[in-house]
PADO-635802 format. One record per residue (C-alpha): residue in three letters; x, y, z. Coordinates in steps of 0.1 Angstrom, whole numbers, plus 5000, padded with zeros to 4 digits. Last residue first. Example, Ala and Ser with C-alpha at 12.3 -4.5 7.8 and 13.67 -1.06 7.14 Angstrom:
PADO-635802
fise SER east 5137 north 4989 up 5071
fise ALA east 5123 north 4955 up 5078
***
This chain:
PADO-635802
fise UNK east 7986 north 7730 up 2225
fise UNK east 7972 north 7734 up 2257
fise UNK east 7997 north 7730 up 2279
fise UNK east 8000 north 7717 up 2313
fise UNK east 7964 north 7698 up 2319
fise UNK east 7960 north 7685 up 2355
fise UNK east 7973 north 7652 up 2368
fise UNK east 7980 north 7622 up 2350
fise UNK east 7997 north 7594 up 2371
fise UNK east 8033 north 7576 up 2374
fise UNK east 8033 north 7553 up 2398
fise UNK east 8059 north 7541 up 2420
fise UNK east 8045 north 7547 up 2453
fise UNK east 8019 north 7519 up 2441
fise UNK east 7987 north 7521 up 2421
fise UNK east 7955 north 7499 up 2419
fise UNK east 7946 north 7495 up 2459
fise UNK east 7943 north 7509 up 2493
fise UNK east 7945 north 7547 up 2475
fise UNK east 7935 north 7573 up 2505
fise UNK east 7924 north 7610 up 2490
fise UNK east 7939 north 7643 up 2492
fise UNK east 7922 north 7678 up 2495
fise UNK east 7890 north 7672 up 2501
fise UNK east 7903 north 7651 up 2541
fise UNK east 7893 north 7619 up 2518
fise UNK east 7889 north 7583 up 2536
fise UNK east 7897 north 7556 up 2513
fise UNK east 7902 north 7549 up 2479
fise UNK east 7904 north 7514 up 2457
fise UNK east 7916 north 7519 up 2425
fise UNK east 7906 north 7512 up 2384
fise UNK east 7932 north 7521 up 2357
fise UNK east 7926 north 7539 up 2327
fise UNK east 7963 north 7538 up 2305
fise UNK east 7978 north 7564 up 2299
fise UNK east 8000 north 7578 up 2266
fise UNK east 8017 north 7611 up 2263
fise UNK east 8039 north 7620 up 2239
fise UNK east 8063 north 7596 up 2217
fise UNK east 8086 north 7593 up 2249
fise UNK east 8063 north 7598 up 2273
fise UNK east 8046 north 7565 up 2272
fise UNK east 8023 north 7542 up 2302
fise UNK east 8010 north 7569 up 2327
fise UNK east 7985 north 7555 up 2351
fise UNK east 7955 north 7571 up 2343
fise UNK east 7931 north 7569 up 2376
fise UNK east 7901 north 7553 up 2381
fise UNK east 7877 north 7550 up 2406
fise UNK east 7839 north 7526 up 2413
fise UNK east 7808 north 7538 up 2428
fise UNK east 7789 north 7555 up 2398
fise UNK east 7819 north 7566 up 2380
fise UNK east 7842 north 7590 up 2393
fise UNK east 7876 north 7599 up 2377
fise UNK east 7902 north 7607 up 2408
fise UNK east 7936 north 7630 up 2398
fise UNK east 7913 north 7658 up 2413
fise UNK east 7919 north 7637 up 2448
fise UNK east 7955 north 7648 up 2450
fise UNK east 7970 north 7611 up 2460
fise UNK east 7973 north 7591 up 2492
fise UNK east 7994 north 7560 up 2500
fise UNK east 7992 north 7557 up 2539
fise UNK east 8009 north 7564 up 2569
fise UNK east 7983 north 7569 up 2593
fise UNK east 7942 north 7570 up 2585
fise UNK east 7919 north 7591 up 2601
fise UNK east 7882 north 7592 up 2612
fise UNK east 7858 north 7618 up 2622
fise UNK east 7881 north 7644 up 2637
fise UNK east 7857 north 7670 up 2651
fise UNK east 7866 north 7708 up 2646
fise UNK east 7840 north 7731 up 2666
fise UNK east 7834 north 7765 up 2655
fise UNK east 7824 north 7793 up 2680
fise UNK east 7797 north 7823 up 2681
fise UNK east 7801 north 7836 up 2722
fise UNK east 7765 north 7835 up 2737
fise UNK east 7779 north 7842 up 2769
fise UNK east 7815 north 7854 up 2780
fise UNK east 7845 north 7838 up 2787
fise UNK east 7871 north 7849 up 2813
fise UNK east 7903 north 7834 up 2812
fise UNK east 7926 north 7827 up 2841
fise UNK east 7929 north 7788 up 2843
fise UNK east 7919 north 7777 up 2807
fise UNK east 7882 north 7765 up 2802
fise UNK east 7877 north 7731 up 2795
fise UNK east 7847 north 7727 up 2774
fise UNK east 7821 north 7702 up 2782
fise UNK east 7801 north 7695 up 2748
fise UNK east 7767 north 7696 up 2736
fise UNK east 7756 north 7681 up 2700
fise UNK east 7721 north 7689 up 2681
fise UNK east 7716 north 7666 up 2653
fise UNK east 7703 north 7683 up 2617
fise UNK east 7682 north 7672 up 2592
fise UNK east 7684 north 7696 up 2563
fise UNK east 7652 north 7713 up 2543
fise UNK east 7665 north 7749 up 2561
fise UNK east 7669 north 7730 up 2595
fise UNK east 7650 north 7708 up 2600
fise UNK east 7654 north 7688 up 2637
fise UNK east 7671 north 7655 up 2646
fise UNK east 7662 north 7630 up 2677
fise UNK east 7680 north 7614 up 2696
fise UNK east 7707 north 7645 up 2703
fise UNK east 7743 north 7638 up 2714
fise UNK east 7753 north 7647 up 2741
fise UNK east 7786 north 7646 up 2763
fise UNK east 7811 north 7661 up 2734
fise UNK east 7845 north 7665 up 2749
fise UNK east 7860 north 7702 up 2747
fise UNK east 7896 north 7715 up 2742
fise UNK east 7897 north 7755 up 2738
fise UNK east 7918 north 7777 up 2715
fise UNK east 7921 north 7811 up 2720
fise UNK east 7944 north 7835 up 2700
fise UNK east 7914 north 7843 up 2676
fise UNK east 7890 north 7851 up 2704
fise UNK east 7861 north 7872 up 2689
fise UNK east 7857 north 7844 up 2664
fise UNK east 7858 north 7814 up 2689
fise UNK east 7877 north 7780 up 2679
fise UNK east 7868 north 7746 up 2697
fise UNK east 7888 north 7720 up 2695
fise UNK east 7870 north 7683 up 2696
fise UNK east 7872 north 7654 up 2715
fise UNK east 7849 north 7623 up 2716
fise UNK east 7832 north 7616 up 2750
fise UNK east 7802 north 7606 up 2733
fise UNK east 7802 north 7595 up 2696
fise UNK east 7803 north 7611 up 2660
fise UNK east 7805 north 7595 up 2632
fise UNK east 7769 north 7587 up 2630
fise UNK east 7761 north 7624 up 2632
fise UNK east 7780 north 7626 up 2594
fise UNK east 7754 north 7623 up 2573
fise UNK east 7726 north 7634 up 2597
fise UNK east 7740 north 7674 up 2599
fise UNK east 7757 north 7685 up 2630
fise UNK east 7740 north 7714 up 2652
fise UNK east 7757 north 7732 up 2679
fise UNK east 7762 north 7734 up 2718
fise UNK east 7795 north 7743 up 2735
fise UNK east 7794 north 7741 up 2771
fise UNK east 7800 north 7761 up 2796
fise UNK east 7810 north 7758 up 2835
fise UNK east 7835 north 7783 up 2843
fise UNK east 7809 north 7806 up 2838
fise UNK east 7784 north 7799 up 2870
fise UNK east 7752 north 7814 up 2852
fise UNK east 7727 north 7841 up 2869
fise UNK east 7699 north 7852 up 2852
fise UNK east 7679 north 7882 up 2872
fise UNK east 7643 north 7892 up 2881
fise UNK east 7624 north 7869 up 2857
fise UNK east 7587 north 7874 up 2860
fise UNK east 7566 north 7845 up 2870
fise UNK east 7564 north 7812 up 2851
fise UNK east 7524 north 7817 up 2849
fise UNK east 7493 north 7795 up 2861
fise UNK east 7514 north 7771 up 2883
fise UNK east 7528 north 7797 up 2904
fise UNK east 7560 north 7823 up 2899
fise UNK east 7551 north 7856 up 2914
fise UNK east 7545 north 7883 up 2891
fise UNK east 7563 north 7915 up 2887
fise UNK east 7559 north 7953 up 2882
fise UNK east 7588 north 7973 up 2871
fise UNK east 7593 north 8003 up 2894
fise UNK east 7632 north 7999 up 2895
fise UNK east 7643 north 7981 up 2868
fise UNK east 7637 north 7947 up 2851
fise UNK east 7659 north 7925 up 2831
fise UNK east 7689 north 7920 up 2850
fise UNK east 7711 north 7897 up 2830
fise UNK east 7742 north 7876 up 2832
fise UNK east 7748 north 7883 up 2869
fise UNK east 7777 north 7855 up 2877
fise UNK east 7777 north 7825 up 2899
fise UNK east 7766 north 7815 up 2934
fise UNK east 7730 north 7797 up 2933
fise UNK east 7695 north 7807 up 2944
fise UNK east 7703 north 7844 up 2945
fise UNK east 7676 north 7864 up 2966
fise UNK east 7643 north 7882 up 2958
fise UNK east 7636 north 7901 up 2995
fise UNK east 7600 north 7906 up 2993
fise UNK east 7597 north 7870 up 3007
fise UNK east 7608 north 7885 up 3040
fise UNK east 7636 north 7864 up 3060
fise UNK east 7646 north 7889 up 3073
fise UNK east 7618 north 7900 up 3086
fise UNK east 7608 north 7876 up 3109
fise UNK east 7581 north 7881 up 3134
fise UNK east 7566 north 7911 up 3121
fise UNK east 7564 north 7893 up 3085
fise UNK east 7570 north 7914 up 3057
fise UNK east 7546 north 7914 up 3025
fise UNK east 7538 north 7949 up 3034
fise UNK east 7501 north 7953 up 3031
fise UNK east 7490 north 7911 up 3030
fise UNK east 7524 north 7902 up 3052
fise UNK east 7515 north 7934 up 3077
fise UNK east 7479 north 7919 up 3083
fise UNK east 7489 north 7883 up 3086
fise UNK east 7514 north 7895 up 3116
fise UNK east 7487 north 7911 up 3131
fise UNK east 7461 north 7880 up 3131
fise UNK east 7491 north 7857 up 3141
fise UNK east 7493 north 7886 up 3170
fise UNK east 7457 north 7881 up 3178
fise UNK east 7458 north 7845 up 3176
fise UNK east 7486 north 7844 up 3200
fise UNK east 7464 north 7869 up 3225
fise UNK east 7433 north 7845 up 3225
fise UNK east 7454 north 7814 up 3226
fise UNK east 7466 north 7826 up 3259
fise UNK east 7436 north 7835 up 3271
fise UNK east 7420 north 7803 up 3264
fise UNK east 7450 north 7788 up 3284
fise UNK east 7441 north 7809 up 3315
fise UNK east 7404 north 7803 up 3315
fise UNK east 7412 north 7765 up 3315
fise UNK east 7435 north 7769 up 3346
fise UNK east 7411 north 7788 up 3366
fise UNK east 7386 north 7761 up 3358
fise UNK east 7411 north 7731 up 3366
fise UNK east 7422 north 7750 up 3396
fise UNK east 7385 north 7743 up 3410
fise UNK east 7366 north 7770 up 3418
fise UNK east 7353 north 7789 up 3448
fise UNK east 7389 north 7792 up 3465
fise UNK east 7389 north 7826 up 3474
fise UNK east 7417 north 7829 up 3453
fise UNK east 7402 north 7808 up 3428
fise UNK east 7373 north 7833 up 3427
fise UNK east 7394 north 7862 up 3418
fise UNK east 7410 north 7848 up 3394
fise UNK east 7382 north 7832 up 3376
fise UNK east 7373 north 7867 up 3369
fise UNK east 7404 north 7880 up 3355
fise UNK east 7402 north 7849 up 3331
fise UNK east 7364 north 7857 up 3320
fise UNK east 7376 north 7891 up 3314
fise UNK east 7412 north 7883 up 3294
fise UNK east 7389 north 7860 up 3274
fise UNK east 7361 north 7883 up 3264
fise UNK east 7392 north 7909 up 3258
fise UNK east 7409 north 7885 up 3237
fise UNK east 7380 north 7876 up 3218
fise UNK east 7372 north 7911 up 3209
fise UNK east 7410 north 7918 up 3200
fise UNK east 7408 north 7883 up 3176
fise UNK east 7374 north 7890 up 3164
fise UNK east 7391 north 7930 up 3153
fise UNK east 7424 north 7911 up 3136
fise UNK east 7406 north 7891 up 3115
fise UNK east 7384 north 7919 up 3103
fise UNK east 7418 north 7934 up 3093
fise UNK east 7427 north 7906 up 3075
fise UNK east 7398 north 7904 up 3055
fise UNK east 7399 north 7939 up 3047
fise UNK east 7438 north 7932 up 3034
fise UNK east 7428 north 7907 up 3016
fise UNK east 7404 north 7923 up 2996
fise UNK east 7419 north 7956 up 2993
fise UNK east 7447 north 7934 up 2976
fise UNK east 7482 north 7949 up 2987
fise UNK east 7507 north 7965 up 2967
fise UNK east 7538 north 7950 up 2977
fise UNK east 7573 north 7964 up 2975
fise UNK east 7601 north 7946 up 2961
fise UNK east 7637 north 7944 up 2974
fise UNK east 7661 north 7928 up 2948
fise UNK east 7694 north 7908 up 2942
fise UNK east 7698 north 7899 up 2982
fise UNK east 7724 north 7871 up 2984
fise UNK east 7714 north 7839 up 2993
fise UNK east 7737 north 7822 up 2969
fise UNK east 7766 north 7841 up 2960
fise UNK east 7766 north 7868 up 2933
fise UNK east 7796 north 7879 up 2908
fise UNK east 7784 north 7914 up 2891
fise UNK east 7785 north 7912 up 2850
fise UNK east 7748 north 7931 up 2849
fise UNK east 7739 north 7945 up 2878
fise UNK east 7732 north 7939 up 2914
fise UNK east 7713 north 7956 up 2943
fise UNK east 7676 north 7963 up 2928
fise UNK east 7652 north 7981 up 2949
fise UNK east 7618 north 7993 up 2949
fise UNK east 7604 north 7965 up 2925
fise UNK east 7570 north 7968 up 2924
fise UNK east 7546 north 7937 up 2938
fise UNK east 7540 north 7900 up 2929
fise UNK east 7554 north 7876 up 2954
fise UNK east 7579 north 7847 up 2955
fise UNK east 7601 north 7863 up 2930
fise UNK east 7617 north 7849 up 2902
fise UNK east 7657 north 7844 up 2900
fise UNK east 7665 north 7825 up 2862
fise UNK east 7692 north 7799 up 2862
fise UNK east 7710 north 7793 up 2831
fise UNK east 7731 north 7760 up 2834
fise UNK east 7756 north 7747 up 2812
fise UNK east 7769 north 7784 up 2805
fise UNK east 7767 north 7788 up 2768
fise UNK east 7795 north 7792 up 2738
fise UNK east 7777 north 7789 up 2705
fise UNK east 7778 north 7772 up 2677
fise UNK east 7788 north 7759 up 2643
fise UNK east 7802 north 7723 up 2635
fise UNK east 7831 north 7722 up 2610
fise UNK east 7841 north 7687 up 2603
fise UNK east 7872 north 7669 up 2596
fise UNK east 7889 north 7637 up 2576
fise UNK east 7926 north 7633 up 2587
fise UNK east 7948 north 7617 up 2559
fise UNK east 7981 north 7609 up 2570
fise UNK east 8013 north 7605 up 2545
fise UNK east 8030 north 7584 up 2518
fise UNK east 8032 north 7597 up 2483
fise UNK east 8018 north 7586 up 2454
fise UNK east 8031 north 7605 up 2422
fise UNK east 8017 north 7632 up 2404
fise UNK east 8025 north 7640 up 2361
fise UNK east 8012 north 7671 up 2347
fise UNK east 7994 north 7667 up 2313
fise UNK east 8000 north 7674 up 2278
fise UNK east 7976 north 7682 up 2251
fise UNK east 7991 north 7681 up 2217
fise UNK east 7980 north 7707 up 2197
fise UNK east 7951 north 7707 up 2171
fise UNK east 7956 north 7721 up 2135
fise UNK east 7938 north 7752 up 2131
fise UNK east 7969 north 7772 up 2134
fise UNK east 7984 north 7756 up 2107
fise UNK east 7955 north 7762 up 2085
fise UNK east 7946 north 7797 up 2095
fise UNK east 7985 north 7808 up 2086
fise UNK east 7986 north 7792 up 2053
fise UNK east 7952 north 7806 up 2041
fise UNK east 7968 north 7839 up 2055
fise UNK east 8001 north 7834 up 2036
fise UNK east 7980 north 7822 up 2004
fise UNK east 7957 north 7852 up 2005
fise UNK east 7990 north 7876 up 2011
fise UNK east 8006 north 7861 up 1982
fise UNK east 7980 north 7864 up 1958
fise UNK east 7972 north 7898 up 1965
fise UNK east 8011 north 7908 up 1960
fise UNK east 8011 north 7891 up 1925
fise UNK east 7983 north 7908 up 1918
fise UNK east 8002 north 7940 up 1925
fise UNK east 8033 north 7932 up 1909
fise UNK east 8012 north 7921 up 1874
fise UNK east 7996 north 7956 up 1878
fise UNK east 8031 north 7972 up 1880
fise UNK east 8044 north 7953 up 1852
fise UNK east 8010 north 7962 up 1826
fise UNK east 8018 north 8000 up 1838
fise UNK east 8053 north 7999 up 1828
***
């Protein structure tokens, strides 16, 4: 009994290494690899590119004043519409002690000239009424004392421009009085009240009061990289998509193209401007992040295929044209002629028809 229950035992060994050796071997054999089969089909390919941006008003202008002072007064803010000429700011002049002891020593010769004047011409009066002198003397008298009292009020009047910065003789027209140079709307008011600023001259730029913009005439501007700026031309449509504005879509016309390209992070880059056409009733704002889809070239009603069916080598195609399915799969390596891509599907012009059969991704494995 024990010899048969030993010889069922080894029996059982055996078995189990030869179903496992069995098992390993057939499942170490390799599988038939089969493939999915694509056919041509006819269609439009549309080749695209993405340009990044912004959304900017065409022309930013910045309101200096025409004298350096405080600002005492500011009468617009932020997102308030402006027409040209308005008043935007008041600013109050602190006067040079220089100036303003040269003036007023301009205005004491001009009194003490006046009153020589105004003595010799009281004088000549009274002798041309007793007729002693000529009427050409009386008259002389009288025009130097004219110019005697006009230079004392010029004298006056220079006086309250150096401490005030107003004219007496036309204050509303003050060049403390910072107005809008065009009609448009407030994009920024970067001072406050009590902020010093600078007059504009050729030594400085001046201190920016106010930016004003007319917004219903942007552009898009953004950057295109060198390999595809010579697709791209002047007057050339494109559809421009904003982020905060995912319902909006906006036409535009590229008007500029840059000369001359810039680095950008080891890349050449063009920069490109376009006119957008902003729809009756909407309001855009400044410095809006947009995208800008340009169609660089396109190709109606031709043969196209999924471009993963494409083997690239150096500058020539091929495809596997499928030539027996019915003991497995057999292709044969067949060169084409491709067009324009859109990196989905790619333009055949030559090697395959509609009627092709072609190898597409694996199916099974094994």
């Amino acid at each position: 009994m024990k010899k048969f229950f030993k010889i069922l035992l080894w029996t059982l060994v055996a078995v189990i290494f030869i179903g496992t050796f069995v098992y390993l071997f057939i499942n170490s054999r390799p599988g038939e690899t089969r493939y999915e089969i694509v056919s041509p089909s006819t269609g439009n390919i549309e080749r695209t590119t993405i340009l990044t941006g912004t959304i900017e008003p065409r022309d930013e202008i910045e309101i200096k004043p025409q004298v350096s002072g405080i600002i005492s007064e500011i009468n617009v803010e932020a997102g308030d519409m402006v027409s040209e000429g308005d008043v935007v700011a008041r600013i109050k002049i602190i006067p040079d002690e220089g100036q303003l002891s040269s003036a007023l020593s301009r205005i004491e010769t001009a009194r003490i000239s006046l009153a020589d004047a105004r003595a010799k011409h009281d004088r000549n009066t009274l002798l041309f009424d007793k007729k002693v002198i000529s009427r050409e003397e009386y008259e002389n008298t009288a025009t130097t004392l004219a110019k005697a009292e006009a230079e004392l009020e010029y004298a006056q009047d220079a006086y309250s421009i150096v401490k005030e910065g107003v004219s007496r003789n036309n204050a509303k027209e003050s060049n403390t009085l910072v107005r809008a140079t065009t009609s448009g709307l407030v994009l920024d008011v970067p001072v406050k009240v009590g902020s010093s600023v600078i007059q504009a001259n050729t030594m400085n730029d001046g201190t920016t009061v106010a930016t004003v913009a007319d917004m219903n005439n942007l552009i898009f501007k953004g950057k295109v990289d060198e390999t595809e700026v010579g697709l791209l031309s002047v007057r050339q449509p494109m559809t421009i998509s904003i982020g905060a504005l995912p319902d909006l879509q906006l036409d535009a016309v590229i008007e500029n193209i840059a000369p001359k390209g810039t680095e950008t992070n080891g890349a050449n880059t063009f920069e490109i401007k376009a006119a957008i056409t902003v729809p009756e009733g909407r309001q855009l704002r400044a410095g809006y992040s947009a995208n800008a889809s340009v169609m660089l070239n396109r190709a109606a009603n031709v043969l196209t295929i999924p471009e993963s069916v494409i083997e690239w080598a150096e500058d020539s195609t091929f495809v596997y044209v499928l030539t027996d399915s019915v003991k497995g799969q057999k292709f044969d390596r067949t060169q084409v002629i491709t067009g324009i891509s859109d990196g989905m599907n790619i333009e055949v012009k030559s090697g395959v028809t509609s009627s092709t059969r072609l190898r597409g991704r694996v199916a099974t494995g094994k």
